[in-house]
C-alpha positions as CSV (number, residue, x, y, z in Angstrom):
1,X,-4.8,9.7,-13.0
2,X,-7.6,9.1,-10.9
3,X,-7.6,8.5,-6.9
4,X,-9.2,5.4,-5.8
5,X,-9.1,5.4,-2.1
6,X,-10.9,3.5,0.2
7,X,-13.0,5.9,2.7
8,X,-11.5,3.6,5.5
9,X,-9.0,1.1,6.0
10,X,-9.4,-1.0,9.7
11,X,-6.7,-2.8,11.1
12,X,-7.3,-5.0,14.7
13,X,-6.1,-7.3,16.6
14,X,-7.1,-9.4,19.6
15,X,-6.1,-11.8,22.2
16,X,-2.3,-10.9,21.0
17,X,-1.0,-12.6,24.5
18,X,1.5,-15.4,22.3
19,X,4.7,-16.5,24.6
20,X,7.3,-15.3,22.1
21,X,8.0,-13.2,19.2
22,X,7.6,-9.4,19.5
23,X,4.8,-7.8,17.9
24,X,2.5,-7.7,14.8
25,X,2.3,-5.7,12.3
26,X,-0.3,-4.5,9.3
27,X,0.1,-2.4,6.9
28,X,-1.2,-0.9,3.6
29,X,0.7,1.1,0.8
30,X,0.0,3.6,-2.2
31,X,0.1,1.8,-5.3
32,X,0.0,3.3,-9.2
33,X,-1.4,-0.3,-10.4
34,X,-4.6,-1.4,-8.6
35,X,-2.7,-2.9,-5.6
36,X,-0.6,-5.1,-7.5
37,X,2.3,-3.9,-6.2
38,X,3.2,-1.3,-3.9
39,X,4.7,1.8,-6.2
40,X,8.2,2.4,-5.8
41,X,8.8,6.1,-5.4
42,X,12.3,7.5,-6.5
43,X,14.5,10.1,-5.0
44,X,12.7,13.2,-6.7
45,X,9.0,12.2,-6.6
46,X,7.9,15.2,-4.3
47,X,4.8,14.8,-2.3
48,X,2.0,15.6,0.3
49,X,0.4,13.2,1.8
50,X,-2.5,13.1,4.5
51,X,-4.5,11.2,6.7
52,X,-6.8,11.4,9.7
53,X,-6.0,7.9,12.4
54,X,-7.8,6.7,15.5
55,X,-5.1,4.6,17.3
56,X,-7.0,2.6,20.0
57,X,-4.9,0.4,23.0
58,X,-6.0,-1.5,25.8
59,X,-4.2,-1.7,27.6
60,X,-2.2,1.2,26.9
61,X,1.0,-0.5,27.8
62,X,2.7,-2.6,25.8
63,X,2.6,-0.4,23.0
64,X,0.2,0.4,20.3
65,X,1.8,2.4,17.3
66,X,0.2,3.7,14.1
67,X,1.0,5.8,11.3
68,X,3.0,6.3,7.9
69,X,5.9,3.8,7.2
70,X,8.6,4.8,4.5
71,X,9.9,1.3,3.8
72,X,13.8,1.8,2.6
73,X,17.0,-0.4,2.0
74,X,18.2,2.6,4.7
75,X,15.7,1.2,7.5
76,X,12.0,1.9,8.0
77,X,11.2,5.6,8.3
78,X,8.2,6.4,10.8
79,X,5.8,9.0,11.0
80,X,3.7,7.8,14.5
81,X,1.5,8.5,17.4
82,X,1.8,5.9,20.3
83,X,-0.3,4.6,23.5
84,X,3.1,3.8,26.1
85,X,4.8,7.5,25.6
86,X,2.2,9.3,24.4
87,X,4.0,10.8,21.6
88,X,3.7,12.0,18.0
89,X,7.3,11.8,16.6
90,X,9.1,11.0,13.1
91,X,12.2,8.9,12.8
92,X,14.1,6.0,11.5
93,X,15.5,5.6,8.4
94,X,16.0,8.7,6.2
95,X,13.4,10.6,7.8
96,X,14.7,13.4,9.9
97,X,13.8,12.8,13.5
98,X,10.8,15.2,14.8
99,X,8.5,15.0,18.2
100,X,5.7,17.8,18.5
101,X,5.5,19.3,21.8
102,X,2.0,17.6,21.8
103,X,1.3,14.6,23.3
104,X,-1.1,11.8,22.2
105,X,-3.3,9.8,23.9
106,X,-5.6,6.3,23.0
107,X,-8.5,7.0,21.2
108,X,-7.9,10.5,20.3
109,X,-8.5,11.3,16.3
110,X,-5.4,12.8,15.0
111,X,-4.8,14.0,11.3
112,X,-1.1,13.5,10.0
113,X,0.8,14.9,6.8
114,X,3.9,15.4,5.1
115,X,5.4,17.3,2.5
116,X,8.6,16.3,0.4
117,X,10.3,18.8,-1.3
118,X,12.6,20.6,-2.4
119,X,14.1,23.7,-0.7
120,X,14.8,26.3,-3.1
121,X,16.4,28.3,-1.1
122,X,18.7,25.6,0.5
123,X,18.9,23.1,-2.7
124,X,18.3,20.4,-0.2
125,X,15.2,17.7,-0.3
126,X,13.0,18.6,2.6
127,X,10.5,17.7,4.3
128,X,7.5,18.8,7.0
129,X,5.6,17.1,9.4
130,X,2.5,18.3,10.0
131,X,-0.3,17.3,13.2
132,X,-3.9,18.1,13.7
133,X,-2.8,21.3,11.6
134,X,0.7,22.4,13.5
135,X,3.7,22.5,11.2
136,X,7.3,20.9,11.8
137,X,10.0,23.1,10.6
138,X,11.6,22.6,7.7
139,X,14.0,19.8,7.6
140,X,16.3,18.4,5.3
141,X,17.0,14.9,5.1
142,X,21.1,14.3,5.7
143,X,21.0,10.4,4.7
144,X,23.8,9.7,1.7
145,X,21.2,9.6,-0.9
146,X,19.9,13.0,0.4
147,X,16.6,12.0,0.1
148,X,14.2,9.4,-0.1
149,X,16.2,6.2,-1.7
150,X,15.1,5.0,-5.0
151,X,12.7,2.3,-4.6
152,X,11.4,3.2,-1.3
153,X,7.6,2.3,-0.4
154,X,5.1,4.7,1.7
155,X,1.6,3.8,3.6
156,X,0.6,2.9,7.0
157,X,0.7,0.7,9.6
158,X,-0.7,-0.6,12.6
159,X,1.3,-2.7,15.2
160,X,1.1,-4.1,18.6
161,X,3.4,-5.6,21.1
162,X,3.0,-8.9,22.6
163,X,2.0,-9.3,26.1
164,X,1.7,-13.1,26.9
165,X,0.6,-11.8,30.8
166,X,-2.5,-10.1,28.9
167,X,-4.5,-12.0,27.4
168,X,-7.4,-9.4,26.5
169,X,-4.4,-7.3,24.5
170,X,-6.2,-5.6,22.2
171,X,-5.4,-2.7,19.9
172,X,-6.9,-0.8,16.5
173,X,-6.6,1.2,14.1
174,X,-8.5,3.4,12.0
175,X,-7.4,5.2,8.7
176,X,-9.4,7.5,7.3
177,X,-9.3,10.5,4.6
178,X,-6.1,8.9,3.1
179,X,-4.4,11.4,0.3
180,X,-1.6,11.8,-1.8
181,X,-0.3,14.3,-4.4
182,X,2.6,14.8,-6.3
183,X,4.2,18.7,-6.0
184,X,6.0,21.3,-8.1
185,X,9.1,22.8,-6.4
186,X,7.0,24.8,-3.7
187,X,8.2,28.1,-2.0
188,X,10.1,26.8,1.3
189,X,8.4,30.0,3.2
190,X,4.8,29.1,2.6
191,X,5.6,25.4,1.4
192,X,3.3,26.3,-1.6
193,X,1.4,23.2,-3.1
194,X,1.4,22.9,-6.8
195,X,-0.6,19.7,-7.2
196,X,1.0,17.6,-10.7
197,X,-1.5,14.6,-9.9
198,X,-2.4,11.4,-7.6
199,X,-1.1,8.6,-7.1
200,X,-4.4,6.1,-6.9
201,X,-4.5,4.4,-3.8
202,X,-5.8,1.0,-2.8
203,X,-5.2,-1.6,-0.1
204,X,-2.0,-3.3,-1.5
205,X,-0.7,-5.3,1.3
206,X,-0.8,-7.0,4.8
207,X,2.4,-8.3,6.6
208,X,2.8,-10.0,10.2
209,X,5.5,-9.5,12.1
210,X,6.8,-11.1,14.5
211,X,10.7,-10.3,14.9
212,X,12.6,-9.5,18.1
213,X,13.4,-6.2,17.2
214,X,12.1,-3.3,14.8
C-alpha cells in the first residue's frame, strides 16, 4: 500500500465568542479507502504513529487542545498538548493515562508518537507515548477488551472552548509530517519496529462540536 498524506492539514477558528454550547471541534482520521470512511482498526492491528503539531491560542485561556483522538464505544482516548495547563498528557478511554514532566506552551512545535504493541515479555497489548523524542514507559492498557476495541478510529483533532466574553477567541492548529505504520511483535526493551506496511492517509472528516461536556 502506498501513503498518501497531505504535507499539512490546518485547522482554525475565529471569533468563537457564541453565548452557549461548549466548544468546537475538527478533526481528521487515517483511512485505507481514499477518505471514504475513516478505517476501523481492530484489537490486534499494532502501530506507530507520528506527527509534528503547532497548537496556537489566544488567548491562552479557555483552552486550546490538539492532538491524536482514538474514537472508541469505551470513550475518546487523547493523546494532547494544551494552552490553559500547559500540559502534554494521554488519557480517556482505553488509553492508559500519561503526562511528561514537560510542559507545553502556545506556539511551540511539538512532534508526538505512539507505539501499540504487544509486550512479549508481559503478553499484554502496550503502548508508548513518545514527545519531541522522550519515551513514556511501557504501559499496558487494563480496559476489558485489553486493548484497543474493535472498530475504534485514530487521527487528530483540534478544539476550542467557547468564550462568549472574548470575542477575538482564536485558536489553530497545524499538522504536519503525519505517519503511520503497522508493526511486527517488537522487543518490549528496545520497542523494535518491524514495519508490515501503511495505512494511506487522507483528510477523511470534519465534525463540530458543540456539547456541554467531552
Amino acid at each position: 500500500t502506498i501513503a498518501s498524506y497531505p504535507s499539512v492539514i490546518v485547522f482554525s477558528e475565529q471569533n468563537v465568542s457564541q453565548v452557549g454550547g461548549y466548544a468546537n471541534r475538527d478533526t481528521w482520521r487515517f483511512s485505507n479507502n481514499g477518505g471514504t470512511s475513516a478505517y476501523a482498526f481492530a484489537n490486534n492491528d499494532y502501530f506507530q504513529v507520528s506527527m509534528t503539531l503547532q497548537l496556537i491560542g489566544n488567548p491562552t485561556s479557555p483552552r486550546k487542545e490538539a492532538g491524536f483522538l482514538l474514537n472508541t464505544i469505551g470513550g475518546d482516548g487523547q493523546f494532547i498538548v494544551n494552552t490553559d495547563g500547559h500540559e502534554i498528557v494521554a488519557f480517556g478511554g482505553p488509553l492508559p493515562f500519561y503526562a511528561f514532566p514537560a510542559t507545553f506552551d502556545s506556539s511551540e512545535i511539538v512532534t508526538l508518537g505512539m507505539t501499540y504493541f504487544l509486550d512479549s515479555n508481559t503478553g499484554l497489548r502496550s503502548i508508548v507515548y513518545s514527545a519531541n523524542g522522550v519515551n513514556s514507559p511501557i504501559l499496558a492498557l487494563s480496559n476489558l477488551e485489553q486493548g484497543i476495541i474493535d472498530g475504534s478510529t485514530l487521527g487528530g483533532y483540534f478544539q476550542i472552548q467557547n468564550n462568549p466574553n472574548n470575542p477575538s477567541n482564536f485558536g489553530a492548529a497545524v499538522f504536519q509530517n503525519v505517519s503511520i505504520s503497522g508493526i511486527a511483535v517488537p522487543e518490549p526493551s528496545a520497542v523494535a519496529l518491524l514495519s508490515l506496511g501503511v495505512l494511506p492517509f487522507v483528510l477523511a472528516m470534519r465534525r463540530r462540536q458543540t456539547k456541554a461536556s467531552l
